[in-house]
DRENPA-3360 file (N, C-alpha, C; in nm, 2 decimals, always signed):
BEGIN
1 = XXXXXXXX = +6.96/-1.33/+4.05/+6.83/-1.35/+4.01/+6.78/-1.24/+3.92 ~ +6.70/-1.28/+3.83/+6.73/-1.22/+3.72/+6.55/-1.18/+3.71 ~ +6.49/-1.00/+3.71/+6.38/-0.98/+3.73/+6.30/-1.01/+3.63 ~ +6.17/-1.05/+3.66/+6.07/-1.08/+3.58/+6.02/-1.01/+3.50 ~ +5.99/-1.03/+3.32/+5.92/-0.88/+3.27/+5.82/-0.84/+3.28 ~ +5.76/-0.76/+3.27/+5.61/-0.71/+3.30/+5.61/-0.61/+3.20 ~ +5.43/-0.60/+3.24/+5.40/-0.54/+3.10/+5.47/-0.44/+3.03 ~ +5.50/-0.35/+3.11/+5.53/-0.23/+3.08/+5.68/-0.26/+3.00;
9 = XXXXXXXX = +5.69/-0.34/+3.01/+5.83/-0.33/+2.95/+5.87/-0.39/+2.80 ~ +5.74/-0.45/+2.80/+5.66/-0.55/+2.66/+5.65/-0.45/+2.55 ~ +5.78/-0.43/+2.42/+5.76/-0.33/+2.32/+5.67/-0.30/+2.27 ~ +5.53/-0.41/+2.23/+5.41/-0.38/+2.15/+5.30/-0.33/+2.23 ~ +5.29/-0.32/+2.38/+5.22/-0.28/+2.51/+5.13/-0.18/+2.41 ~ +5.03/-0.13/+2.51/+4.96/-0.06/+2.44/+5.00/+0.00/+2.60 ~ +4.97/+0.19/+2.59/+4.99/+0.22/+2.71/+4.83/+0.19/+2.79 ~ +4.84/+0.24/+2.92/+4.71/+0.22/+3.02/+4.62/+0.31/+2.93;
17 = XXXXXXXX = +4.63/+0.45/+2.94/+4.52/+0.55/+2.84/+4.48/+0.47/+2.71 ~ +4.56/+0.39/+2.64/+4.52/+0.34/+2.53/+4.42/+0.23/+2.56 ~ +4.44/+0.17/+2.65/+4.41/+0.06/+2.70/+4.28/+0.13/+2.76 ~ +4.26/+0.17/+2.83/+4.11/+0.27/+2.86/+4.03/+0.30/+2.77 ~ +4.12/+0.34/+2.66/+4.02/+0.43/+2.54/+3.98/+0.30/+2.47 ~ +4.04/+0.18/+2.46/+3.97/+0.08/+2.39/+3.83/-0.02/+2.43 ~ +3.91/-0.03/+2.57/+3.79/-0.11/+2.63/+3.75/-0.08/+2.73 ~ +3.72/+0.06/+2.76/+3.59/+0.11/+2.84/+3.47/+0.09/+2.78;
25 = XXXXXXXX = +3.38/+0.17/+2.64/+3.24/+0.09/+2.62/+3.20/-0.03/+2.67 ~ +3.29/-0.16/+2.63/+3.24/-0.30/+2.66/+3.26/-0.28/+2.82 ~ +3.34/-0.21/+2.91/+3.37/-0.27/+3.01/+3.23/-0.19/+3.08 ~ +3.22/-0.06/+3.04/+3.10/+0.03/+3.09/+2.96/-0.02/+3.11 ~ +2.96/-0.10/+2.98/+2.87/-0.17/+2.87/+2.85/-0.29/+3.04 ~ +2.96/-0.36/+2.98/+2.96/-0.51/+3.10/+2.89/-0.47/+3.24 ~ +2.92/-0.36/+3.33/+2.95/-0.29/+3.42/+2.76/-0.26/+3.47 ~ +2.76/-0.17/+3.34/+2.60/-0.11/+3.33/+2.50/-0.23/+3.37;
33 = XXXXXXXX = +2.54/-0.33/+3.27/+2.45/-0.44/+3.30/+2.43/-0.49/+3.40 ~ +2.54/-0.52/+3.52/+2.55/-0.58/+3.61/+2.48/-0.52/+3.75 ~ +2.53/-0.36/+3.72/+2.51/-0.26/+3.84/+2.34/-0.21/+3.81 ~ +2.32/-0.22/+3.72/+2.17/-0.10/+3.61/+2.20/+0.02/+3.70 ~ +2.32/+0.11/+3.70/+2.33/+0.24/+3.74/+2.47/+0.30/+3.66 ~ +2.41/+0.38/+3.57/+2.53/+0.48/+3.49/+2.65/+0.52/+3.61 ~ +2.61/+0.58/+3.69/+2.77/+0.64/+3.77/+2.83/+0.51/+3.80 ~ +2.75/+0.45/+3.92/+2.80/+0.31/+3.92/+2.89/+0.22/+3.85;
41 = XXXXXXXX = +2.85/+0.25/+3.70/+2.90/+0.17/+3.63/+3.03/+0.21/+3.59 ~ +3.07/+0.35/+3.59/+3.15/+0.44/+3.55/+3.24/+0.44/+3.64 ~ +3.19/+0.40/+3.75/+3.28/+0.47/+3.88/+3.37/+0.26/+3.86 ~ +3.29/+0.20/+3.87/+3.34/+0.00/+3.84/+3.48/+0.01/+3.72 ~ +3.45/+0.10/+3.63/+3.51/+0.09/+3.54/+3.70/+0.13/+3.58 ~ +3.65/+0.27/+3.63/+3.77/+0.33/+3.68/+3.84/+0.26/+3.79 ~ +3.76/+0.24/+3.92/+3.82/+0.15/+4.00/+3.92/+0.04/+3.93 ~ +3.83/-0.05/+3.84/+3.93/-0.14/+3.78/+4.07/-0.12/+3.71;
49 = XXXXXXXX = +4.04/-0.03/+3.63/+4.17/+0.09/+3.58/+4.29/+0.07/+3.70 ~ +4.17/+0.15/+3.76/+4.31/+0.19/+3.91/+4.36/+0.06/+3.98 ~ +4.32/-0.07/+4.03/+4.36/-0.17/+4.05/+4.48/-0.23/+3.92 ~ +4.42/-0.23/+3.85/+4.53/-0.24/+3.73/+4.66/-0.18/+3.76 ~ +4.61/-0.06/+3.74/+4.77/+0.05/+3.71/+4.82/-0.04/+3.89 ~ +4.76/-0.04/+3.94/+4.89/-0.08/+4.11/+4.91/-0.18/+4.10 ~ +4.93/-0.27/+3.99/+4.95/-0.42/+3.97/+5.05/-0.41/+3.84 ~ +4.99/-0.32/+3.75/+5.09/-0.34/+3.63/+5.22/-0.36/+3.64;
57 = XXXXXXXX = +5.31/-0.33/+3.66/+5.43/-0.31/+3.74/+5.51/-0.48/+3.80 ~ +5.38/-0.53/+3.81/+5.43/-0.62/+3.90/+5.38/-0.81/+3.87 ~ +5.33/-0.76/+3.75/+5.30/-0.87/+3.67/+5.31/-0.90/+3.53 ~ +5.39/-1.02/+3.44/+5.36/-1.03/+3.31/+5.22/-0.97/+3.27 ~ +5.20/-0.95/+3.17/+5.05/-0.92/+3.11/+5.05/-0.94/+2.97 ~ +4.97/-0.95/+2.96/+4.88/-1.02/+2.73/+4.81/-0.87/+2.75 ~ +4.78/-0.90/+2.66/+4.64/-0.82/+2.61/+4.49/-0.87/+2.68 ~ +4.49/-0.98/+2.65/+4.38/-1.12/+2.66/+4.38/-1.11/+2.83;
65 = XXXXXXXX = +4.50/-1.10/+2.89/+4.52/-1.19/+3.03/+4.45/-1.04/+3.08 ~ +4.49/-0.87/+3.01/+4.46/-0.76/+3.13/+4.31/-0.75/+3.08 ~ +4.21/-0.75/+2.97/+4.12/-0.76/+2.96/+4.02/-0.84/+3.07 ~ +4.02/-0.98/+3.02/+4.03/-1.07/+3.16/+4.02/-1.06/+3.30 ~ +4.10/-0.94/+3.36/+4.15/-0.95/+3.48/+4.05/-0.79/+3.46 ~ +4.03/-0.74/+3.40/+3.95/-0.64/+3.42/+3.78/-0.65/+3.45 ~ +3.77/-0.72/+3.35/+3.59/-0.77/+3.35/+3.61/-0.86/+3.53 ~ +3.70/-0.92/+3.55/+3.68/-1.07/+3.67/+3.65/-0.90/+3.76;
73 = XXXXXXXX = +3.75/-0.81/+3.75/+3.79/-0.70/+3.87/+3.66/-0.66/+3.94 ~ +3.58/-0.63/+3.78/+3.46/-0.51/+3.78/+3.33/-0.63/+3.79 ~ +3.35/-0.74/+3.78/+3.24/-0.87/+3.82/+3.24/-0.90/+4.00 ~ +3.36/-0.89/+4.06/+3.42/-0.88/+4.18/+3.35/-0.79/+4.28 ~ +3.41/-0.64/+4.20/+3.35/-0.55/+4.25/+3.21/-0.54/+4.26 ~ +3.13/-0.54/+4.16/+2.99/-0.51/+4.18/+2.94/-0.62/+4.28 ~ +2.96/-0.78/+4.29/+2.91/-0.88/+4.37/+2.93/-0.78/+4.55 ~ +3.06/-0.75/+4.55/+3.08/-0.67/+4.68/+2.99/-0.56/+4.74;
81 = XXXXXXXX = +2.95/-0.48/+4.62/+2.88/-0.38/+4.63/+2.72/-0.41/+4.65 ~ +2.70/-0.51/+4.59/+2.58/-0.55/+4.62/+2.57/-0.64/+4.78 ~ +2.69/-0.68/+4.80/+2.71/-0.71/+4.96/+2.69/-0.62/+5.04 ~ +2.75/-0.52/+5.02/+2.76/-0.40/+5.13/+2.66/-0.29/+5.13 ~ +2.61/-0.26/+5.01/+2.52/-0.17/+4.99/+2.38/-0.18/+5.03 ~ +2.35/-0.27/+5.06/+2.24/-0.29/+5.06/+2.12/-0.37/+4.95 ~ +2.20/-0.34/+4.87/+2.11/-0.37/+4.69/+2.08/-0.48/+4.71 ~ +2.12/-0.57/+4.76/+2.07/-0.73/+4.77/+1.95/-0.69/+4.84;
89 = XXXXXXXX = +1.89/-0.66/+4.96/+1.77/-0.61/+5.00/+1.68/-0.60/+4.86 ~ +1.72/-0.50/+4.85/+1.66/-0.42/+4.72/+1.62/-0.51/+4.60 ~ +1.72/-0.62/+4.54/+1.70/-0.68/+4.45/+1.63/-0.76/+4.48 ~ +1.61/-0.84/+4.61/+1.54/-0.98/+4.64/+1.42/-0.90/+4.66 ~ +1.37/-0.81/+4.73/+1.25/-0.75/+4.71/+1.19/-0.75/+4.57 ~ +1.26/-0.75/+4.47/+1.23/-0.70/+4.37/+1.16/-0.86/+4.27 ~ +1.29/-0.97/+4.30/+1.30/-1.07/+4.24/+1.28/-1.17/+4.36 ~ +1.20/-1.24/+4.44/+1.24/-1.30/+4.56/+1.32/-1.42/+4.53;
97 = XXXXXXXX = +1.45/-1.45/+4.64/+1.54/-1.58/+4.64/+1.56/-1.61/+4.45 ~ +1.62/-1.42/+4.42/+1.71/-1.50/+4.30/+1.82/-1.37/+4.33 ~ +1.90/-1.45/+4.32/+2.06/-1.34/+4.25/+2.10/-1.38/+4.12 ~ +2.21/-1.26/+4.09/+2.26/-1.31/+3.95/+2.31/-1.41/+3.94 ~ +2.31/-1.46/+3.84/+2.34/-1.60/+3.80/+2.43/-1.60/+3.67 ~ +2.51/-1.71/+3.70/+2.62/-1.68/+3.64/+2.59/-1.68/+3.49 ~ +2.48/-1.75/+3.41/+2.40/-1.71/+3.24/+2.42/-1.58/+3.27 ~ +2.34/-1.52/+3.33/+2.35/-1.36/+3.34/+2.43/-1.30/+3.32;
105 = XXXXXXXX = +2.57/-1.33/+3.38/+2.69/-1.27/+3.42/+2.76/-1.28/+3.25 ~ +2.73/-1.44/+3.17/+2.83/-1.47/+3.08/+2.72/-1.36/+2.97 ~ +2.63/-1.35/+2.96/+2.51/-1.28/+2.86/+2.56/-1.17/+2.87 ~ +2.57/-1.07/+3.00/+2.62/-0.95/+3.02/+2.75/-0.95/+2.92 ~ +2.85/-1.02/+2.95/+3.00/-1.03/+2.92/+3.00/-1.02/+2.77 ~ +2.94/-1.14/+2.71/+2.94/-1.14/+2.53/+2.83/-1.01/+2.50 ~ +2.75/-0.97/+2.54/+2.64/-0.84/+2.47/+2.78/-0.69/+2.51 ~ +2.91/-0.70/+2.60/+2.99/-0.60/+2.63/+3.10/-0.63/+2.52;
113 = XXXXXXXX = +3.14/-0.77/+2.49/+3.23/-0.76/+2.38/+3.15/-0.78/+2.25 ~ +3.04/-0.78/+2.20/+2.99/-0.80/+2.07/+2.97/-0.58/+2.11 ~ +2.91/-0.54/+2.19/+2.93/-0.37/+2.15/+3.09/-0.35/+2.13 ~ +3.13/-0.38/+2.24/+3.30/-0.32/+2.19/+3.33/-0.34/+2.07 ~ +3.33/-0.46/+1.99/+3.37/-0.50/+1.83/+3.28/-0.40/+1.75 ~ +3.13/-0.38/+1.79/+3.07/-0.33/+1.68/+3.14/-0.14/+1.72 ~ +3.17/-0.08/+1.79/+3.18/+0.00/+1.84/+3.33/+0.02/+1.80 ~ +3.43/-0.04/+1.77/+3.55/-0.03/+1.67/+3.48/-0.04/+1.53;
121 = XXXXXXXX = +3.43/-0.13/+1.50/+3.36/-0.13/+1.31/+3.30/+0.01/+1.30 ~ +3.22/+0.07/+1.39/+3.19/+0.20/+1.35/+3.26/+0.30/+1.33 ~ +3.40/+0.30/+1.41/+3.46/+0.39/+1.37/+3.56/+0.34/+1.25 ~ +3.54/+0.32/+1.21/+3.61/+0.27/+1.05/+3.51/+0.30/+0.95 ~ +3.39/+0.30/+0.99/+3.32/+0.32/+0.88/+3.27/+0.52/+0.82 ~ +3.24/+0.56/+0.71/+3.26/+0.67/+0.67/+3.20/+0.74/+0.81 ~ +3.20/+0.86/+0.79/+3.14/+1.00/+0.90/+2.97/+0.93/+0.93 ~ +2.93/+0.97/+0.82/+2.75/+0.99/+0.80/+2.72/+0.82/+0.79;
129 = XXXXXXXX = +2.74/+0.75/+0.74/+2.70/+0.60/+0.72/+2.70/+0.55/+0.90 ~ +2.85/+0.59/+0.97/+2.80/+0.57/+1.12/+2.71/+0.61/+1.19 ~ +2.72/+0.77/+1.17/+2.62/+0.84/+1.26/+2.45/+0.84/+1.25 ~ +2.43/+0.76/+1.10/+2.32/+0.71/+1.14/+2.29/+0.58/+1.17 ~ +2.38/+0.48/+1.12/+2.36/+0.39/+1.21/+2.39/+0.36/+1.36 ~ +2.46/+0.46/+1.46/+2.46/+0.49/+1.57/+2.33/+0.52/+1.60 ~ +2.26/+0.61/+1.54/+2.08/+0.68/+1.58/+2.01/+0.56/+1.56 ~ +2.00/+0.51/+1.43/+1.92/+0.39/+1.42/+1.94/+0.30/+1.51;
137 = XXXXXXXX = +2.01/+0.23/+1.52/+2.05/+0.08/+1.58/+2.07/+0.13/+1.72 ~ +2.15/+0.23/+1.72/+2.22/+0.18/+1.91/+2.07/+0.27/+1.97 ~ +2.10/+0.40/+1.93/+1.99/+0.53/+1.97/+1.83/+0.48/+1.97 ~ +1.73/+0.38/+1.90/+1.69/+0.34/+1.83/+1.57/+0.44/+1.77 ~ +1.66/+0.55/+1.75/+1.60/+0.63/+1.64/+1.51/+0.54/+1.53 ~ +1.39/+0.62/+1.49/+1.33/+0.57/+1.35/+1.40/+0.65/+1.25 ~ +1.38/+0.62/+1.12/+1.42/+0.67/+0.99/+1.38/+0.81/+1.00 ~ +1.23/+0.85/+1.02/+1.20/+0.99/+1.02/+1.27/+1.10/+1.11;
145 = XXXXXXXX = +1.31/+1.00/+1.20/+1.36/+1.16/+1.32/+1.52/+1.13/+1.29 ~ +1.54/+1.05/+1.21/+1.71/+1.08/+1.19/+1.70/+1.12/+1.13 ~ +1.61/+1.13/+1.01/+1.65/+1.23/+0.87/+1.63/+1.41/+0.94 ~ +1.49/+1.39/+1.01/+1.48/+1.51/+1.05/+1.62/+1.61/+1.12 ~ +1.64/+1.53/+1.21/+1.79/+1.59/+1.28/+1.88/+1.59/+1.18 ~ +1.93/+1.51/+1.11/+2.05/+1.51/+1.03/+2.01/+1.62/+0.86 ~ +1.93/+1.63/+0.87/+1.84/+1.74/+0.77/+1.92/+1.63/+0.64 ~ +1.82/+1.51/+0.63/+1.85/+1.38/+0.50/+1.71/+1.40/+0.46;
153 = XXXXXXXX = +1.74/+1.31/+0.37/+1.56/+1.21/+0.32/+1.56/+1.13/+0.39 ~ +1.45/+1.02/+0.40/+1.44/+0.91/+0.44/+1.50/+0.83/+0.34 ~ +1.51/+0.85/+0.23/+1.55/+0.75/+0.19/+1.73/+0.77/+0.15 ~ +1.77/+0.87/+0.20/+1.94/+0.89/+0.25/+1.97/+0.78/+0.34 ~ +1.87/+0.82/+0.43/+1.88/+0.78/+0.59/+1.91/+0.60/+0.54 ~ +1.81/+0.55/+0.50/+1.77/+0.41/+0.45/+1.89/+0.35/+0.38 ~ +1.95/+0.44/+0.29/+2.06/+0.37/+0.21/+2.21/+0.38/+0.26 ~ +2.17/+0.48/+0.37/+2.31/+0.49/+0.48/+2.34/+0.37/+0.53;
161 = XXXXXXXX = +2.23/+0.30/+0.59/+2.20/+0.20/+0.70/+2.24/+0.05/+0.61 ~ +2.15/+0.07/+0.54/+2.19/-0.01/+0.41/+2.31/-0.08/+0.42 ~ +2.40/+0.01/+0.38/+2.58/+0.08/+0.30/+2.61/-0.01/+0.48 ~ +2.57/+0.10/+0.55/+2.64/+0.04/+0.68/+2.68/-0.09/+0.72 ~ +2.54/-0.17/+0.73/+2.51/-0.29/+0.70/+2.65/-0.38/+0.65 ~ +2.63/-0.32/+0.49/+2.69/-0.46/+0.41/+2.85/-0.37/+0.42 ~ +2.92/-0.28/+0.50/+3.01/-0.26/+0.54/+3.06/-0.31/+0.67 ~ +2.98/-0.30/+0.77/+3.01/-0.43/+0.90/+3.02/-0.52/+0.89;
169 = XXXXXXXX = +2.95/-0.60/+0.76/+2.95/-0.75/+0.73/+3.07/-0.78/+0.69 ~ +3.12/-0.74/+0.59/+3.30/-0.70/+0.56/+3.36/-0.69/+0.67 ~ +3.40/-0.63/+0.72/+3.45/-0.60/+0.88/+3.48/-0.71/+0.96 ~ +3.29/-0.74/+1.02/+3.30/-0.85/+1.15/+3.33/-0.99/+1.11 ~ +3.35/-1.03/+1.17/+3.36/-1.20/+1.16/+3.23/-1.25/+1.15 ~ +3.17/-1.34/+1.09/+3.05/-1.39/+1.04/+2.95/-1.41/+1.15 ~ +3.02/-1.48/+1.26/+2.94/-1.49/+1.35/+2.93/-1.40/+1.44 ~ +3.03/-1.29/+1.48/+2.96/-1.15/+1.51/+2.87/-1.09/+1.44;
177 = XXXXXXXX = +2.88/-1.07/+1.33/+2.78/-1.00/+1.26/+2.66/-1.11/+1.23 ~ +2.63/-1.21/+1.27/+2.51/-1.29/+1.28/+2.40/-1.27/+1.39 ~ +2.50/-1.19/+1.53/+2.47/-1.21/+1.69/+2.45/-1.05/+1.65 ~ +2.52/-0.97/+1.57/+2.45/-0.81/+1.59/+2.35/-0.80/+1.47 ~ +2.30/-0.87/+1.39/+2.23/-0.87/+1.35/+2.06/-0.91/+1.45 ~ +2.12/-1.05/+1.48/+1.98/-1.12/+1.57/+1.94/-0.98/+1.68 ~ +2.05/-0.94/+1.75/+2.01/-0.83/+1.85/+1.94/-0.67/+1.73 ~ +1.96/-0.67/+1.64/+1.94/-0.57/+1.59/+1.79/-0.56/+1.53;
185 = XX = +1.75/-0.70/+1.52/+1.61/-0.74/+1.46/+1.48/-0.75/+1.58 ~ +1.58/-0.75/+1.71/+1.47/-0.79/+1.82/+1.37/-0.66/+1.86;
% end
């Protein structure tokens, strides 16, 4: 009997650290939304990691299939934590006879992979044209206090964002950059 391959043994694999460095934002991103607590969401992230790595070994894997199995991990996780912790109290106080719902869950999921894509486009794009469209858009810095910090004009600032702009549009897929546009106008 002849053993089964797994990931690790897949030439184009990306390793686990690579695999962390890519899609933690979205998963952070996913995580944050779900939990609304930074450590929380940090701590969801790594747990999934670490379930991973004690499974990799022992299963074929895609790209697509460990992604997947990550978000379901850290969707898993948080439902549990809200079992055990108490937070269901807390949240039905807050919201009476509602839990999350699975719109919720899928809104969380696409607003985590539309940052991860824009969040690769940024780093392709020049030094300064990112870092103010990081301040503007994600930060939601105004024009005046980026120029201030970044010691620009406003109207540097303006033509960075600009540039930025019609350089992500190049980049994304149309219909991503339609969906980070609509979120960027709201």
């Amino acid at each position: 009997m002849m053993n089964e391959p797994n990931y690790m043994d897949q030439p184009n694999r990306l390793s686990v650290e690579d695999l962390f460095k890519k899609y933690y934002p979205r998963l952070y991103d996913f995580a944050y939304k779900l939990s609304g607590k930074e450590e929380e969401a940090e701590d969801l992230v790594q747990d999934a990691f670490v379930v991973f790595c004690e499974q990799v070994n022992s299963i074929f894997w895609s790209e697509q299939a460990i992604k997947s199995y990550l978000y379901t991990t850290i969707k898993h996780d948080v439902l549990n934590r809200f079992r055990h912790d108490k937070v269901v109290e807390k949240y039905q106080k807050q919201q009476p006879n509602q839990l999350l719902e699975d719109f919720q869950i899928d809104k969380f999921l696409i607003h985590a992979e539309v940052l991860g894509e824009l969040m690769a486009a940024l780093d392709k794009l020049p030094a300064g044209c990112a870092m103010v469209c990081r301040m503007g858009y994600l930060e939601g810095l105004k024009n005046p206090q980026i120029a201030e910090l970044l010691g620009l004009s406003i109207h540097t600032v303006k033509s960075q964002k600009q540039r930025a702009l019609h350089l992500l549009k190049e980049q994304l897929k149309p219909e991503l950059f339609t969906v980070l546009l609509v979120s960027l106008l709201k």
